[in-house]
C-alpha positions in Angstrom: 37.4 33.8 -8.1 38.6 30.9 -6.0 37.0 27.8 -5.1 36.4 28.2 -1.6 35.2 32.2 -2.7 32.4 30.3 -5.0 32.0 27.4 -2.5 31.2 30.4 0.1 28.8 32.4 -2.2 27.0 28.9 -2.8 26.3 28.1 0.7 24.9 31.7 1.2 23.1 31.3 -1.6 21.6 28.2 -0.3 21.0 30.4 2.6 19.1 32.4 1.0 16.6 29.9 -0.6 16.1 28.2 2.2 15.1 31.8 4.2 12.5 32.6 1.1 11.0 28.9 1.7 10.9 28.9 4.9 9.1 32.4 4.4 6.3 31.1 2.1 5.8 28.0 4.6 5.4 30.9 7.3 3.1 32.6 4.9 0.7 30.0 4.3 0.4 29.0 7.8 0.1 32.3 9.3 -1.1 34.3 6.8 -3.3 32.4 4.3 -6.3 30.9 5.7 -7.2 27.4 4.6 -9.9 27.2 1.7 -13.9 26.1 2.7 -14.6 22.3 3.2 -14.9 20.9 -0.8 -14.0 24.6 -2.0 -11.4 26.3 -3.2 -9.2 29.5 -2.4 -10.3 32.7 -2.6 -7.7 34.2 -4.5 -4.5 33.4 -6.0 -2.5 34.3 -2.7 -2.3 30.7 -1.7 -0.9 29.5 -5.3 1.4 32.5 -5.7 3.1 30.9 -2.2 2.8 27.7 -3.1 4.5 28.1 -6.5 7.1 30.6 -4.6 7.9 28.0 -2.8 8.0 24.8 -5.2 10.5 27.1 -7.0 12.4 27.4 -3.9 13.2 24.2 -3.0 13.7 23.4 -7.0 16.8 25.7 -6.9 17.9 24.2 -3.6 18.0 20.3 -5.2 20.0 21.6 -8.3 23.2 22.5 -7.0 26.0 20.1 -5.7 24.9 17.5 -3.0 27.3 19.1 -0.1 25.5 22.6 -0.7 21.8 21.1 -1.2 21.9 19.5 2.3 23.5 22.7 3.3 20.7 24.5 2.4 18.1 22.0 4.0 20.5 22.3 7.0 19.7 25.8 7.0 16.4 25.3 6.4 15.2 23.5 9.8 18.0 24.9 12.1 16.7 25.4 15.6 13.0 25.2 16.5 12.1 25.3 12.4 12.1 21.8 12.2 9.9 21.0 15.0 7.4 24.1 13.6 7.4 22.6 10.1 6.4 18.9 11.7 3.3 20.8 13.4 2.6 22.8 10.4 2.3 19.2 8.2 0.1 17.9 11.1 -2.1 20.7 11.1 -2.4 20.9 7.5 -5.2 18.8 6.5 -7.4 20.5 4.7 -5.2 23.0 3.4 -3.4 21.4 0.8 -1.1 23.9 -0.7 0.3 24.4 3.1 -0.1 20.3 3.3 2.1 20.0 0.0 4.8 22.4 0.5 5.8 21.0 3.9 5.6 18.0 2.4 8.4 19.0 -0.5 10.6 20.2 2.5 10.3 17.2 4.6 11.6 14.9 1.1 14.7 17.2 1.3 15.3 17.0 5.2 14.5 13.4 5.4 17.8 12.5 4.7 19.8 14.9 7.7 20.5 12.8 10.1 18.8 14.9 12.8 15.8 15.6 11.1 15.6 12.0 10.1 15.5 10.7 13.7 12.9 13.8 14.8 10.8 12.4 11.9 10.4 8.9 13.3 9.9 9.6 16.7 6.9 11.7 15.9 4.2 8.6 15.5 1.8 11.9 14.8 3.8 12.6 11.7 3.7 9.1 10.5 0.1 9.4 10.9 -0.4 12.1 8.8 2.1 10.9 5.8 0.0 7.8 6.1 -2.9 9.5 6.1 -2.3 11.6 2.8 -0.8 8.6 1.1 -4.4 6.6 1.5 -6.4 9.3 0.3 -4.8 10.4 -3.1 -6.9 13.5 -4.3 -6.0 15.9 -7.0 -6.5 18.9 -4.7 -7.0 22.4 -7.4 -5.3 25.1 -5.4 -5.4 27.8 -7.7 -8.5 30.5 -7.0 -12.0 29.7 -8.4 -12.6 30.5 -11.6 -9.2 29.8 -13.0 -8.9 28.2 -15.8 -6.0 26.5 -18.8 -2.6 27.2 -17.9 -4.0 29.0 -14.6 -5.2 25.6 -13.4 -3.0 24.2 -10.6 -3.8 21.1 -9.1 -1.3 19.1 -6.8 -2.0 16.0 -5.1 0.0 15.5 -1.6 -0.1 11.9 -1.6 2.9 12.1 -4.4 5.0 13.8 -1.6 3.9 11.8 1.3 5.1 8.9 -0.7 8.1 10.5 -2.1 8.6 11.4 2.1 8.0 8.4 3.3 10.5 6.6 0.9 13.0 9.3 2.1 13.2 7.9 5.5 13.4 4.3 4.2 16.3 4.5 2.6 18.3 7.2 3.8 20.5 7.6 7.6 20.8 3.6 7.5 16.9 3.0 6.8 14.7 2.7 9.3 14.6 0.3 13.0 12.7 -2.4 14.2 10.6 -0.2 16.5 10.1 2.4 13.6 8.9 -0.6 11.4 6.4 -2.0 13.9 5.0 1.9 14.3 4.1 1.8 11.0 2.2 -1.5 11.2 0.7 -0.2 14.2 -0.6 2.8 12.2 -1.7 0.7 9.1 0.6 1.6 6.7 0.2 -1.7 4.7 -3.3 -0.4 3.8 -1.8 2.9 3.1 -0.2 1.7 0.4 -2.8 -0.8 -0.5 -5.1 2.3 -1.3 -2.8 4.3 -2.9 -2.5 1.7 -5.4 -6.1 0.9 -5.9 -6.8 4.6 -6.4 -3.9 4.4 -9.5 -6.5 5.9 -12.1 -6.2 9.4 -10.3 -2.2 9.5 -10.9 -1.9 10.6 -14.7 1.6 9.4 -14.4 5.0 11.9 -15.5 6.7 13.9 -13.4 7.0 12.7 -9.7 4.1 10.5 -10.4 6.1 8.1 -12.5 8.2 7.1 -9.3 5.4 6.1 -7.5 4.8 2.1 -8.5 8.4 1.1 -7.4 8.4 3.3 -4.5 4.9 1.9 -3.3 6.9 -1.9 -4.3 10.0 -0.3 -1.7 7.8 1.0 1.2 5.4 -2.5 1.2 8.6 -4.8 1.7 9.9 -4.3 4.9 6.4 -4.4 6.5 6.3 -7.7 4.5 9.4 -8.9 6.0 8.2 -7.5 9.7 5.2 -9.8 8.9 7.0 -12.8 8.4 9.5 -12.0 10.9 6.3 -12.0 13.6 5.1 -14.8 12.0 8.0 -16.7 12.8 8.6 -15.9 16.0 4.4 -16.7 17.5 5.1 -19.8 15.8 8.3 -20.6 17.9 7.2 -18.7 21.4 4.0 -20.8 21.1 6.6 -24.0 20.1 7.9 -23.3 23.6 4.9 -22.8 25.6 3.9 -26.5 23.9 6.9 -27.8 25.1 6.3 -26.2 28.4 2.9 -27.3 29.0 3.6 -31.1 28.2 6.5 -31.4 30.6 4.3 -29.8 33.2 1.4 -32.2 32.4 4.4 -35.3 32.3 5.7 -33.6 36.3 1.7 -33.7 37.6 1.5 -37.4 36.0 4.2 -38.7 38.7 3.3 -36.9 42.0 6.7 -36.9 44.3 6.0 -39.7 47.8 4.6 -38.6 50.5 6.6 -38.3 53.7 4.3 -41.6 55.5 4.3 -44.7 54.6 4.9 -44.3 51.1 1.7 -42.2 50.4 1.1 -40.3 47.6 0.6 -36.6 48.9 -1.6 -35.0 47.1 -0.3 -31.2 45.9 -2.0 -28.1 46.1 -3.7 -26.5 43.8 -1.2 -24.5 40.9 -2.6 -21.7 40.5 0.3 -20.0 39.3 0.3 -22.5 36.1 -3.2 -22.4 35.9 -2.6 -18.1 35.4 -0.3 -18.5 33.2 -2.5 -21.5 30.6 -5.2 -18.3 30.5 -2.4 -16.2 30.2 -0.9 -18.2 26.9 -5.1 -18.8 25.9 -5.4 -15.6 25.5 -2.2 -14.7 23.8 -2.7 -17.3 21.1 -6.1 -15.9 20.5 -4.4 -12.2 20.3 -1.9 -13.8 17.3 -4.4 -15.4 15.3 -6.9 -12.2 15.1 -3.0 -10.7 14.2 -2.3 -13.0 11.7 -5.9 -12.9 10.4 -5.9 -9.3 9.9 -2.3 -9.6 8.4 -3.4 -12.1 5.6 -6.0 -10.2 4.9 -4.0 -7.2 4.3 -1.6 -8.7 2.2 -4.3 -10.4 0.2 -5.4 -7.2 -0.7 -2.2 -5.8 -1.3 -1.3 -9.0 -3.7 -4.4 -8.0 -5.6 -3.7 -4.1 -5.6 0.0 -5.2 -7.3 -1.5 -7.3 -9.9 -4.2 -4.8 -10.3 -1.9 -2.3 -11.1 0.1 -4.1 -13.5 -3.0 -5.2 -15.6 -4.3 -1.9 -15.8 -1.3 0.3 -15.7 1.6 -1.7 -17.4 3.2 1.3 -19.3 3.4 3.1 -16.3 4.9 0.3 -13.9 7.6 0.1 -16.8 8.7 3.4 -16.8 8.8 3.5 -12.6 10.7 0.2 -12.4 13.2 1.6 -15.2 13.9 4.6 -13.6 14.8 2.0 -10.4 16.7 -0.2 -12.5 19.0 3.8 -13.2 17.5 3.0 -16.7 16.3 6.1 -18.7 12.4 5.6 -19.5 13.0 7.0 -23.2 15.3 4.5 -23.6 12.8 1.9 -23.1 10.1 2.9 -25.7 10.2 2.0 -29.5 11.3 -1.3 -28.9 14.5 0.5 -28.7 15.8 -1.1 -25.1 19.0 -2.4 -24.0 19.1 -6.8 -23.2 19.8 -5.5 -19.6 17.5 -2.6 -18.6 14.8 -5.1 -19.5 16.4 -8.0 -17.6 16.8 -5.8 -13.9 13.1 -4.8 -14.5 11.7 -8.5 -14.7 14.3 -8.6 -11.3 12.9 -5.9 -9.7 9.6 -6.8 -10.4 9.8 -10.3 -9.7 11.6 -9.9 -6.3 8.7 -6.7 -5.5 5.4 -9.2 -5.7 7.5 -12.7 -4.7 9.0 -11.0 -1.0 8.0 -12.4 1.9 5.9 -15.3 0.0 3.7 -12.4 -1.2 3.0 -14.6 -4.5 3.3 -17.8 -3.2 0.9 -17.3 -0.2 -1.8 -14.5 -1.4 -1.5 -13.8 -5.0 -2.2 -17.4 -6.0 -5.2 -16.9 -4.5 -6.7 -13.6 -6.4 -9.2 -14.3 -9.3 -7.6 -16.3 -12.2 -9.1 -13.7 -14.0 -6.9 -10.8 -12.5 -3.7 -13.2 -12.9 -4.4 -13.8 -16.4 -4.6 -10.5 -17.3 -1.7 -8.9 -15.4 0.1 -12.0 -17.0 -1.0 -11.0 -20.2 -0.2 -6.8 -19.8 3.3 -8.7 -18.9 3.4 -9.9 -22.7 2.6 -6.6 -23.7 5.4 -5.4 -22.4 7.6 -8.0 -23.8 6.6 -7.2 -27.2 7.0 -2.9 -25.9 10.2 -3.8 -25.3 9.9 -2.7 -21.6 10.1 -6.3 -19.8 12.1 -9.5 -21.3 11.3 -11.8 -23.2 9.5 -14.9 -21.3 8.9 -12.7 -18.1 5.2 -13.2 -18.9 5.7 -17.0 -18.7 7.4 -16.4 -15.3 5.4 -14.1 -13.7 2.7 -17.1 -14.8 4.5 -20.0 -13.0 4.8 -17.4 -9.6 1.4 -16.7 -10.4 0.3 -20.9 -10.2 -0.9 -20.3 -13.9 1.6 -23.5 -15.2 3.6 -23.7 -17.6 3.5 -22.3 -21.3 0.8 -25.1 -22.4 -1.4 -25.0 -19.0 -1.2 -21.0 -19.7 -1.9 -20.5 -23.2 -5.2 -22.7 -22.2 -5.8 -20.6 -19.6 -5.3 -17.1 -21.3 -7.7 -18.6 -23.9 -10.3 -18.8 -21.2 -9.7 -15.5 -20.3 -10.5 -13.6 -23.1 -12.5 -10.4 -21.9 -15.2 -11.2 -24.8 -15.4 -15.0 -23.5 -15.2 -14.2 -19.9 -18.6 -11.8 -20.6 -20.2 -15.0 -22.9 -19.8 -17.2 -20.0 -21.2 -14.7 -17.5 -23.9 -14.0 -19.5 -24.2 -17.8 -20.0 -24.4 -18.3 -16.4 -26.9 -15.6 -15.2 -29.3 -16.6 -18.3 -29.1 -20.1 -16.8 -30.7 -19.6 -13.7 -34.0 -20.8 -12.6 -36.6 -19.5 -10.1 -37.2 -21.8 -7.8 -41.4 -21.8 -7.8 -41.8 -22.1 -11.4 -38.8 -23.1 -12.9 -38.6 -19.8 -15.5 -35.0 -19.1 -16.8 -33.6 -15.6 -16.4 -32.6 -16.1 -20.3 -36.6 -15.9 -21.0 -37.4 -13.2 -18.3 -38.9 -10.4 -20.3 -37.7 -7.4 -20.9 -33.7 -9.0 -19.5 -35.0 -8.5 -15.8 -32.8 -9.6 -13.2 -33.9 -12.5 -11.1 -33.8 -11.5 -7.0 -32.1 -13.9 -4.6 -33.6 -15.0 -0.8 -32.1 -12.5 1.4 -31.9 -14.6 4.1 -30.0 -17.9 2.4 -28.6 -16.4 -0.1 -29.1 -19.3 -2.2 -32.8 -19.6 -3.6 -33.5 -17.3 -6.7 -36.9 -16.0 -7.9 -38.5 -14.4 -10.7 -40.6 -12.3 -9.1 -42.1 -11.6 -5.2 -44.8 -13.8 -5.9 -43.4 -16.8 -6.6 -41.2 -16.2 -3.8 -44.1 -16.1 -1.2 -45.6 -19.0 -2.6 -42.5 -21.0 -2.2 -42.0 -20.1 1.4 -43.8 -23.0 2.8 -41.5 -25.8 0.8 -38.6 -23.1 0.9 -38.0 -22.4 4.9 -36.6 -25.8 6.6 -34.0 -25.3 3.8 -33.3 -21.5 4.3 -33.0 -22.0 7.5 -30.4 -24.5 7.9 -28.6 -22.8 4.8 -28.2 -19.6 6.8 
């Protein structure tokens, strides 16, 4: 057989594969009715097409690059493409429709023509987002399955594996794409998709996720900053604006007798365009008010993750850094793999100020103890040695003295002592009591109002409100 006879076979073959996906996508929508609210399907119809069709696209991304986008080719020709978009919006609520559209749209992501249809459809976006925030593992085979017959999928994998898709493929994505996304909150997206991290078990596609999630937060960092810069410099400008104007209206030009000062009229065109700039400036700092605020929780989501999930950030970041994972346990890792890791890492939390501006200020308990899972990994193997004492200094934890003083304090037993410490310490404010000696360990109950004034019980609370309420009010 010659090559271009086996080169022509393939691409009917991918053909074929994308016909019989494109068939179980039809199937699901059409034919297979999504399961009750909470509930699951009926029968096994929806995971029999589901699994037909995860088997599909399978075959489809394990044959030559030229034949696989071929097949994806093939796969949205004509109006297919803008049916499969509908079918992913309409899909919430049936996840196994949901997921497989999802599994073609990672595959299509990357044609150029489905890559620009993709981005223009800010009702797409919304649902990727949407199913990226809300990681569920959604059980799609019948009810009453059970063992091997158990199939749970969670489209939040895909819509980030999706989403990631259009970042980086057909040049990336534009400035107006980019400020879409803020628009629609895809910041928080991710946030929440790394606070939920304890429902991702991790292997698989799952073990992609951290670094992706790192990818798809930093240029809506940069877009941030970029903003941040510009309001700074128009408002710069209207500055410089408004004080010449002031320094014109200081010297009024002569009047026309006698040297007399005519007075001008009234500028009401100026005085338009002062509300007009008022208002604007109080437009960018509710902006850059909610924008802090989501990257301070995104800083604390990152850090979060790496305290609690360390192994699993290792093994995502290696398989960034084109190192093998299995490679990277034992102990048994190469000086390099290691070294990009720390990079990749490093450069993931420090973009756009991220450390320097927000993480500095998450608890010092939360820094301590991503700083210590960092040591972990050290001694794994997984990061470099002295990226813990690194990732301290970006994390305003000092240097190795200032930290070991601080780790010390951070203990999780001595971190309980002094809470413990702290809550038997408190007084009621009537009679003095300590919460230590409360009996039975009861909790005392703080003013509602102030916030401030504790008591050990309702009674002492009432007989304090005489001394109690010039202070509570002025406190509140």
């Amino acid at each position: 057989m010659t090559a271009a006879n086996g080169s022509a076979e393939a691409v009917v073959k991918s053909n074929d594969v994308a016909k019989a996906v494109w068939a179980e996508i039809v199937k699901l929508r059409d034919e297979i009715p999504p399961p009750p609210a909470g509930g699951l399907y009926p029968d096994d119809k929806a995971a029999k097409a589901f699994q037909a069709a995860d088997a599909a696209v399978a075959s489809l991304c394990g044959v030559p690059r030229e034949q696989m986008l071929e097949g994806f080719t093939q796969l949205v020709e004509g109006s297919r493409l803008n049916d499969l978009l509908n079918a992913l919006v309409a899909s919430e609520g049936h996840p196994a429709l949901q997921h497989s559209c999802l599994m073609v749209l990672c595959g299509v992501a990357s044609l150029q023509q489905a890559h620009v249809a993709i981005t223009e459809r800010r009702d797409v976006l919304q649902a990727l987002l949407k199913a990226l925030a809300s990681p569920t593992a959604h059980q799609i085979s019948p009810e009453g399955s059970v063992g091997e017959d158990d199939l749970q999928i969670n489209p939040s994998v895909g819509s980030a594996i999706c989403l990631n898709s259009l970042l980086v493929s057909c040049g990336g994505l534009g400035e107006d794409t980019i400020n879409v996304w803020q628009e629609l909150d895809a910041l928080s997206a991710i946030t929440s998709a790394l606070e939920s991290h304890s429902v991702f078990e991790g292997g698989g596609d799952e073990d992609v996720l951290p670094a992706m999630l790192f990818g798809l937060a930093t240029p809506l960092l940069t877009n941030f900053q970029q903003q941040q810069r510009a309001r700074q410099e128009l408002q710069k400008q209207q500055q410089q604006q408004q004080q010449a104007s002031e320094a014109s209206k200081a010297t009024p030009p002569a009047g026309e007798q006698g040297g007399e000062t005519a007075t001008p009229p009234p500028d009401t065109a100026s005085k338009k365009e002062d509300a007009t700039a008022g208002a604007g400036a109080v437009v960018d700092a509710e902006t850059d008010k909610a924008s802090r605020a989501a990257r301070q929780r995104l800083a604390e989501a990152f850090l979060r993750l790496l305290a609690e999930r360390r192994e699993w950030v290792a093994r995502s970041l290696a398989m960034a850094a084109n190192a093998s994972p299995t490679d990277l346990s034992g102990g048994g890792a190469t000086a390099a793999a290691p070294v990009t890791i720390n990079n990749l890492l490093v450069n993931s939390l420090a973009h756009a100020d991220l450390l320097g501006a927000f993480t500095r200020l998450t608890p010092v308990r939360l820094r301590a103890q991503a700083v210590a899972a960092a040591r972990q990994c050290e001694t794994d193997g997984t990061f470099a040695p002295g990226f813990g004492a690194q990732l301290a200094r970006l994390l305003g934890l000092g240097g190795q003295q200032e930290l070991n003083r601080r780790m010390a304090g951070h203990t999780v037993q001595k971190i309980k002592n002094k809470e413990a410490a702290r809550a038997a310490n408190i007084k009621c404010a009537m009679c003095g009591k300590r919460q230590g000696n409360a009996s039975g360990g009861a909790k005392f109950k703080v003013c509602s109002r102030c916030q401030v004034a504790m008591y050990c019980s309702g009674e002492c609370q009432k007989a304090h409100w005489k001394t109690h309420k010039m202070e509570c009010r002025r406190a509140s």
